[in-house]
Wavefront OBJ file of the C-alpha trace (Angstrom):
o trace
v 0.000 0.000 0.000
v 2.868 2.842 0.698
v 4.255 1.763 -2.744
v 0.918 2.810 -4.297
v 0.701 5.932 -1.829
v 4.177 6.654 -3.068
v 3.060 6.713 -6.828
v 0.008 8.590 -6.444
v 2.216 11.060 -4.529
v 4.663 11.321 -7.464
v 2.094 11.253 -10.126
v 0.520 14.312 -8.431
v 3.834 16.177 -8.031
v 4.017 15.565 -11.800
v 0.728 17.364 -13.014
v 1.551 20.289 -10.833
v 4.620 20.654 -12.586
v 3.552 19.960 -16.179
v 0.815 22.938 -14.835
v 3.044 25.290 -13.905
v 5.831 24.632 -17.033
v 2.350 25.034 -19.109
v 1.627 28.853 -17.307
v 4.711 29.373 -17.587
v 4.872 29.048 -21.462
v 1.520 30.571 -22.124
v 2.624 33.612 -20.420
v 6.335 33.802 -22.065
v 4.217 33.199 -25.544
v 1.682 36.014 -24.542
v 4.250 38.105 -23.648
v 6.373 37.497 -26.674
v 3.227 38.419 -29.003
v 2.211 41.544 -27.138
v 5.897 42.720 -27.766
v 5.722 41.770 -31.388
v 2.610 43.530 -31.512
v 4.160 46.966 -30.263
v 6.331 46.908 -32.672
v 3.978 45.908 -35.383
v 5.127 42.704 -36.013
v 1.771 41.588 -35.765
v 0.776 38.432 -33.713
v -0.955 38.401 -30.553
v -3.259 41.899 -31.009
v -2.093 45.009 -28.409
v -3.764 48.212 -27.634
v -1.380 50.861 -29.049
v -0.354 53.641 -25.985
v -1.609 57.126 -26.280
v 1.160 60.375 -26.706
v 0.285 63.298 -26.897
v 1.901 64.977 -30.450
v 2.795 69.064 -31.304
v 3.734 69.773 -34.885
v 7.498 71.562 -34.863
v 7.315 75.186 -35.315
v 9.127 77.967 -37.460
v 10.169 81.008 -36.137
v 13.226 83.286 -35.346
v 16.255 82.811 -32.800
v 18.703 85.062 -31.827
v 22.021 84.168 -30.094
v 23.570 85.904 -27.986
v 26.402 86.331 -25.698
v 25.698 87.641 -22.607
v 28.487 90.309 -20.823
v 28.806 93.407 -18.642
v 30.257 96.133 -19.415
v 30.189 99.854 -18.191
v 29.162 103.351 -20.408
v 31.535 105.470 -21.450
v 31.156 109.154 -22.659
v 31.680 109.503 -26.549
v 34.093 112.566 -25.550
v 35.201 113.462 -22.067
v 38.033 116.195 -21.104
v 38.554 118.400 -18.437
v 38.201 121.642 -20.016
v 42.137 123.344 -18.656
v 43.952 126.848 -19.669
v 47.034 126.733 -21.541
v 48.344 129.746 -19.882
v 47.816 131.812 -16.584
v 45.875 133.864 -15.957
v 42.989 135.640 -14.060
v 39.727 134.358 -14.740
v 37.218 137.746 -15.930
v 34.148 135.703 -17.132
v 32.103 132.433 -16.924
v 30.058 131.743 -19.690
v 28.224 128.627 -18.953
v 26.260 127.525 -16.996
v 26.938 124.154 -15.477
v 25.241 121.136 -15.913
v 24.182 122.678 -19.237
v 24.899 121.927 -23.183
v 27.416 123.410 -24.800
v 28.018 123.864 -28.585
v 31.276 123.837 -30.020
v 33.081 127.085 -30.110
v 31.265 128.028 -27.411
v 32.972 130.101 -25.305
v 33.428 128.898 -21.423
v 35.882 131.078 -19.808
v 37.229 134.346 -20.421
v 40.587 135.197 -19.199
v 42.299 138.596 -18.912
v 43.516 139.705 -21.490
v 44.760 143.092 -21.247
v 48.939 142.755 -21.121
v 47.927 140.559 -24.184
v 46.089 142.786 -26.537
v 48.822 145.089 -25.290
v 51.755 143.048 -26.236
v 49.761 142.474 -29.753
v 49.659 146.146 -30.544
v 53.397 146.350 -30.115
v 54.213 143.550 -31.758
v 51.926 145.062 -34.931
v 53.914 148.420 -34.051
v 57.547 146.446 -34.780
v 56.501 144.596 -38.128
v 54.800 147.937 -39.621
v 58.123 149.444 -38.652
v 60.430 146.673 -40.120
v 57.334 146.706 -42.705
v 58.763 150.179 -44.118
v 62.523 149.321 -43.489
v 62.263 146.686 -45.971
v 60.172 148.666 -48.424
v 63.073 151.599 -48.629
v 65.770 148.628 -48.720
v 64.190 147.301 -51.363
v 63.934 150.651 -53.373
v 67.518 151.182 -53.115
v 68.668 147.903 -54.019
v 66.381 148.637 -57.115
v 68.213 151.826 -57.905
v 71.474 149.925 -56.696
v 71.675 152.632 -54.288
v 72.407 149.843 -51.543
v 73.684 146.294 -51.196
v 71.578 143.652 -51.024
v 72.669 142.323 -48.028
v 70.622 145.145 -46.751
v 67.411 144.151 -47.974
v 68.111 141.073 -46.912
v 68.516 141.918 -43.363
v 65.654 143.864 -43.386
v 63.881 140.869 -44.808
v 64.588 138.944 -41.980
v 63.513 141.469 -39.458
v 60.134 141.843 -41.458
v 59.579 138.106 -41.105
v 60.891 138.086 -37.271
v 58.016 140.306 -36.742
v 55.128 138.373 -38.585
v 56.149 135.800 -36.391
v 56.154 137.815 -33.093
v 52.937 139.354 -34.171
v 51.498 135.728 -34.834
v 53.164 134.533 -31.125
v 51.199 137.337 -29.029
v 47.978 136.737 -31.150
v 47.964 133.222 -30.379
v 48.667 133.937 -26.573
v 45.845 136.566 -26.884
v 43.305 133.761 -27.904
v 44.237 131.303 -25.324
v 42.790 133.812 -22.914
v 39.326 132.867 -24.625
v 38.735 129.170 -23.759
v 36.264 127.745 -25.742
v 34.472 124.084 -26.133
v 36.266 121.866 -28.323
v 33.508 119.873 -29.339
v 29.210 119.689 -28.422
v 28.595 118.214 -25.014
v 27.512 118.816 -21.113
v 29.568 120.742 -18.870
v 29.764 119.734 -15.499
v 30.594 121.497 -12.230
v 33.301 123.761 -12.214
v 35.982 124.353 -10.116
v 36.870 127.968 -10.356
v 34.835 131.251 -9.411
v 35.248 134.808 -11.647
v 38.533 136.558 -10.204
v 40.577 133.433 -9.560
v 43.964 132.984 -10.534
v 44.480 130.199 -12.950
v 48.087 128.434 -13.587
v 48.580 126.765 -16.917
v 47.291 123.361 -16.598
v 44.680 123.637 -13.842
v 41.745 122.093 -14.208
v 38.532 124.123 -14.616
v 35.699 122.282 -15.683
v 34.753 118.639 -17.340
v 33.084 118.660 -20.639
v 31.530 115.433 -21.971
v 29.268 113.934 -24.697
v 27.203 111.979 -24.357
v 25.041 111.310 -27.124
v 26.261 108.567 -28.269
v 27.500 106.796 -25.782
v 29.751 104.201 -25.532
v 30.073 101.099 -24.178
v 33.219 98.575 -23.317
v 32.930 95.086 -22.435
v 34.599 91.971 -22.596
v 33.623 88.144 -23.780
v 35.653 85.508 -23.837
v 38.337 84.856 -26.430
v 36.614 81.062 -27.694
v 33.978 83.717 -29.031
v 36.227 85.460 -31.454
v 35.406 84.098 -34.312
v 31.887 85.126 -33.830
v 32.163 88.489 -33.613
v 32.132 91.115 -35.862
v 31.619 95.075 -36.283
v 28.310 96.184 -36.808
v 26.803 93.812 -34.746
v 24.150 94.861 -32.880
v 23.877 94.645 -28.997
v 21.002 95.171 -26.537
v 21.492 96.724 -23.406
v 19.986 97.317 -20.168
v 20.697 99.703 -16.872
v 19.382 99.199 -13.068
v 18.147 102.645 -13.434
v 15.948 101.346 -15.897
v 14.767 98.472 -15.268
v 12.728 96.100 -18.028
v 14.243 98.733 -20.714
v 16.666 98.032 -22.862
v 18.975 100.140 -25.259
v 19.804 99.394 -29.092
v 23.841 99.600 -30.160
v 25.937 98.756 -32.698
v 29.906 97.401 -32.111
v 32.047 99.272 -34.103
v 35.597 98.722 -32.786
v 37.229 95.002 -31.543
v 40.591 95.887 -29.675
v 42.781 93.453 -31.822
v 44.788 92.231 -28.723
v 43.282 89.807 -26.478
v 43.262 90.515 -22.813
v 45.451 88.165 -21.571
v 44.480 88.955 -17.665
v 41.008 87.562 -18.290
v 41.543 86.026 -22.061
v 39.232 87.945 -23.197
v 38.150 89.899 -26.347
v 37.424 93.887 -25.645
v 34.865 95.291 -27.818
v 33.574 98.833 -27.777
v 30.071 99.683 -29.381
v 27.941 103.122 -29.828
v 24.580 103.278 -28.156
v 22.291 106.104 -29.064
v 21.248 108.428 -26.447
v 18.758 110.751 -28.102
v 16.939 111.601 -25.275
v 19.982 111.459 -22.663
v 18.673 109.020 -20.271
v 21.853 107.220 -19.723
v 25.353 108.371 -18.492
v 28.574 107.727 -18.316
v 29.712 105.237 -15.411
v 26.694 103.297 -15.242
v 27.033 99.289 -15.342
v 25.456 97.876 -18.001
v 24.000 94.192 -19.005
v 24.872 93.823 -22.573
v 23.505 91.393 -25.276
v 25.475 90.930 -27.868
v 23.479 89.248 -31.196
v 26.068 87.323 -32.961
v 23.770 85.319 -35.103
v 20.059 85.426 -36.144
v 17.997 82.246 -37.651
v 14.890 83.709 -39.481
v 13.243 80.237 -40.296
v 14.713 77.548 -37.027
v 12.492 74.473 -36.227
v 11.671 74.441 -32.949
v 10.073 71.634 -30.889
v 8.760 72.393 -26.944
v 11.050 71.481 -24.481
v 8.776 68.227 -23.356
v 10.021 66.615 -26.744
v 13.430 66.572 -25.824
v 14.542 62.933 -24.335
v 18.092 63.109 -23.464
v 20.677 60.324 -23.302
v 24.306 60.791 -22.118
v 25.294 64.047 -23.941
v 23.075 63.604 -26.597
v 19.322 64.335 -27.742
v 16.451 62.729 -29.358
v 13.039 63.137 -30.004
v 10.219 61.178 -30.999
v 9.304 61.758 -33.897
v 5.465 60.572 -34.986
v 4.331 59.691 -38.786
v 1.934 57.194 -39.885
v 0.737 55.918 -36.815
v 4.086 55.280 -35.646
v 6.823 56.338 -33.357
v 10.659 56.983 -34.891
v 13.444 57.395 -32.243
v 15.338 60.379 -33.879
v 19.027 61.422 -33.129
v 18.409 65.915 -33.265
v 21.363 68.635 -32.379
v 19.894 71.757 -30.031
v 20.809 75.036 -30.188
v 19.049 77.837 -28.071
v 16.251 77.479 -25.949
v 13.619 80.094 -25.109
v 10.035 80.784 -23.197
v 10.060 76.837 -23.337
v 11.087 76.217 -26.839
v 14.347 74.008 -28.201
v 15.529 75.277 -31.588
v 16.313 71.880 -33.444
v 19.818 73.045 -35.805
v 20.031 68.847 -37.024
v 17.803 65.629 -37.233
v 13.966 67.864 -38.143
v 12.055 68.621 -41.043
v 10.074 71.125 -40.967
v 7.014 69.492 -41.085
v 8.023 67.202 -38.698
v 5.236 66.002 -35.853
v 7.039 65.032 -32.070
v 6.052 63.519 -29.196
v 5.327 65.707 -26.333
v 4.336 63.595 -23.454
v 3.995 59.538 -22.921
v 7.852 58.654 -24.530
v 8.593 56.947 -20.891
v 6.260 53.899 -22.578
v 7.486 54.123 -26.313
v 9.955 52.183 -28.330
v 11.505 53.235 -31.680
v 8.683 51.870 -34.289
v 6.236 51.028 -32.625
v 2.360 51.862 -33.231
v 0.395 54.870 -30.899
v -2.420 56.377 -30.660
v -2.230 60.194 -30.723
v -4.102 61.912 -28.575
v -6.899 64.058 -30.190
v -6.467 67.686 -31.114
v -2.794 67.620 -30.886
v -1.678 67.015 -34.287
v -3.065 70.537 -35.396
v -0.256 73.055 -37.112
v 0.703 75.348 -34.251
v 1.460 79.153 -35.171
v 4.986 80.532 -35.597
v 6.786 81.279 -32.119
v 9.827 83.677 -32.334
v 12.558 83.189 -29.731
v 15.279 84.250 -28.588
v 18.001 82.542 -27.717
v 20.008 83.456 -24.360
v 23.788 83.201 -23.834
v 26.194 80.751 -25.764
l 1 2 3 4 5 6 7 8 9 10 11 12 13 14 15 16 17 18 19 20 21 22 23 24 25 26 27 28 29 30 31 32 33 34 35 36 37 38 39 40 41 42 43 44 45 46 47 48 49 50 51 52 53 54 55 56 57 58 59 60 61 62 63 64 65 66 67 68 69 70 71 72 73 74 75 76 77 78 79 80 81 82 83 84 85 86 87 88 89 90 91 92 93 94 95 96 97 98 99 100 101 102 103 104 105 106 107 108 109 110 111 112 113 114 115 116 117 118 119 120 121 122 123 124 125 126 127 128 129 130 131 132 133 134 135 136 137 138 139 140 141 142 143 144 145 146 147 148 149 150 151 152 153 154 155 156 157 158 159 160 161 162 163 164 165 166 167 168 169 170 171 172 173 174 175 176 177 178 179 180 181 182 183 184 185 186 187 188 189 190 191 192 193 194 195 196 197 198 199 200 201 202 203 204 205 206 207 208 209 210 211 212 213 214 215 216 217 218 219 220 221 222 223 224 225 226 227 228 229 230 231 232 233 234 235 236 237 238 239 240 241 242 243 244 245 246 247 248 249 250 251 252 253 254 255 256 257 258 259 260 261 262 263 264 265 266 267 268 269 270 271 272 273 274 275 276 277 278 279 280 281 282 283 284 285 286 287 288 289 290 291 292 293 294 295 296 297 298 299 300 301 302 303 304 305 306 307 308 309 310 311 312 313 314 315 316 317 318 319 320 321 322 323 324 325 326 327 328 329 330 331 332 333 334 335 336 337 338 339 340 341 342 343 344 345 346 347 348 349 350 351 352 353 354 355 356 357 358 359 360 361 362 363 364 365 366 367 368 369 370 371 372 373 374
């Protein structure tokens, strides 16, 4: 009787196992076809998952390089005398616009004129020396070594005359070019030396502004490129320039390239000294694809996107560039009629069948953007 117990024992263990080797196949083979089905190989029938799909837009990007920098005065000097003197008049009025030739400070200039009309008094007398020399030579009445002399006396004078005349302007200090003086330093009836400073004088429309990026972007920039900049002082405005001079050494304290632009100050809100947050647009795209950012599926240091045609789901290789207000520009690997997949890749495969989710495979409108820093 055990020996029988013993078989019915074994022949039991048996059928469980055959049971569970049979589950086990049926669900490796069910498995198998729902795979194959996914990636429409057909076989055992799957339902396909649901993404949501955005068609790529066209629009503009700008890149930039973002730097600091600090205004600068178009023209800046502190307005000195070239010779002493007592200071007779102030003609401006500070904080005020000047034009140029505008006179600023009158010195005295008395001993000056003085020293002019004697000067005049000497050549009008050499003047008529050399006239009767002359004469005489003519009649050979004299040698011409006189006339000669007297010559040189005539033209000793000119230049004496010329000398006093020139010291007799300096006493009339005028604005070498347009601008804003400032605050002056001097009071009518002070004594000036030669040298001393008197007053600043700036301009200030246009302005200009220095800064520095770094010397990988060289090749990238260029005069008359156009930057856009913005002041604390004025917040959420921003200011249109133009570079027009690249300093053609590199800074080799910060490796860096020093570039100077103009920036239009019609209305002279800025000044000199302020810091400054400068765009600089090195390159424009009128017509970039760009996908939203929710397309993007990175891996390593690279980027796909899923892209959708047909029914079906293509894993596709795609180089960046700038991203803005939540837009990728797509520079490689996009056509631009190209449909991706914005949400759901977490359950996709390359090639395999999906169901798009309604209303999303309408053409969106054009979205410019702009692209921040490189």
């Amino acid at each position: 009787m055990p020996g029988e117990g013993d078989r019915a024992v074994k022949q039991w263990l048996s059928a469980i196992l055959v049971l569970v080797v049979g589950a086990a196949a049926l669900y490796w083979y069910v498995y198998e076809q729902s795979s194959g089905s996914a990636q429409g190989q057909g076989g055992w029938p799957a339902s396909a998952p649901t993404v949501e799909v955005t068609p790529v837009s066209v629009g503009s990007v700008v890149r930039t390089v973002e730097a600091v920098g600090t205004l600068r005065a178009n023209e800046s000097i502190t307005v000195r005398p070239e010779i002493a003197g007592r200071v007779v008049t102030i003609h401006f009025t500070e904080g005020q616009p000047v034009a140029q030739g505008d006179r600023l400070i009158s010195l005295d200039d008395a001993i000056h004129q003085a020293e002019v009309l004697e000067k005049q008094a000497d050549r009008r007398i050499s003047e008529l020396a050399f006239d009767r020399a002359d004469k005489l030579v003519a009649k050979r009445a004299a040698p011409v070594e006189e006339r000669d002399r007297a010559l040189a006396e005539l033209q000793s004078n000119d230049a004496a005359v010329q000398f006093a005349s020139a010291k007799l302007d300096k006493t009339r200090i005028v604005a070498p070019f347009a601008g804003i003086v400032g605050l002056r330093h001097v009071s009518a009836g002070d004594f000036v030396s030669a040298g001393q400073a008197l007053v600043s004088l700036v301009a200030i429309h246009p302005l200009k502004v220095d800064f520095k990026v770094g010397e990988v972007f060289l090749p990238q920039v260029a005069q008359g490129q156009q930057i856009e900049v913005s002041v604390d002082a004025y917040p959420g405005q921003t200011f249109a320039g133009e570079v027009f001079a690249i300093e053609p050494q590199i800074d080799v304290s910060g490796r860096a390239v020093v570039i100077r632009a103009l920036l239009p100050n019609d209305e002279l809100q800025l000044r000199p000294g302020l810091f400054s947050r400068i765009d600089l647009i090195v390159d424009a795209a009128a017509e970039a694809i760009l996908v939203p950012e929710d397309a993007i599926v990175p891996r390593g240091d690279q980027h796909f996107v899923y892209r959708y045609e047909d029914g079906r789901v293509f894993f596709t290789a795609v180089r960046i560039g700038k991203r803005a207000e939540s837009m990728v520009e797509v520079q490689e690997g996009l056509a631009s009629d190209a449909v991706v997949v914005t949400a759901g890749q977490i359950k996709l495969r390359d090639g395999i069948a999906v169901t798009a989710a309604a209303g999303n495979t309408e053409t969106v409108s054009t979205l410019p953007a702009r692209g921040p820093s490189t």
